[in-house]
N, C-alpha and C positions, 0 to 999 in steps of 0.2 A: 577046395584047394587042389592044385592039377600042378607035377612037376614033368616037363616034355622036353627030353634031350634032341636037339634037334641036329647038330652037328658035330665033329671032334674033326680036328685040324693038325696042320703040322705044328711047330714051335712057332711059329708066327704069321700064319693067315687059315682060314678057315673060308671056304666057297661056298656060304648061302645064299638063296635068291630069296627074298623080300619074299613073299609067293608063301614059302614052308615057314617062316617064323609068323607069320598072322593068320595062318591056316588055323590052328586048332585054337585061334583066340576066338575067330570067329563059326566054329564049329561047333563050339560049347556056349555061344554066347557070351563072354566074358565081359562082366561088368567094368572088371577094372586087369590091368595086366602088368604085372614087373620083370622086368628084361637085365638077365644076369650075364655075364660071361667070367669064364674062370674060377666059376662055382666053388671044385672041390681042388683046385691046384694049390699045390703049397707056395707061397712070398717067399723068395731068397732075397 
């Protein structure tokens, strides 16, 4: 199990390139991958 923060953004957009979010899926190999956003933010 591998948790990779890969960006942090303003309140409503974040600028990743495709490129860095399937880097380390495919650097470790990854069988299988689940793709989160807003992890740890609190729901109002």
């Amino acid at each position: 199990l591998c948790l990779d923060h890969i960006s942090s953004g303003s309140l409503n957009a974040s600028i990743v390139h495709p490129r860095e979010v399937y880097k380390g899926c495919l650097l470790s190999s990854a069988a299988a991958v689940l793709f989160l956003h807003n992890l740890c933010e609190a729901q109002h």
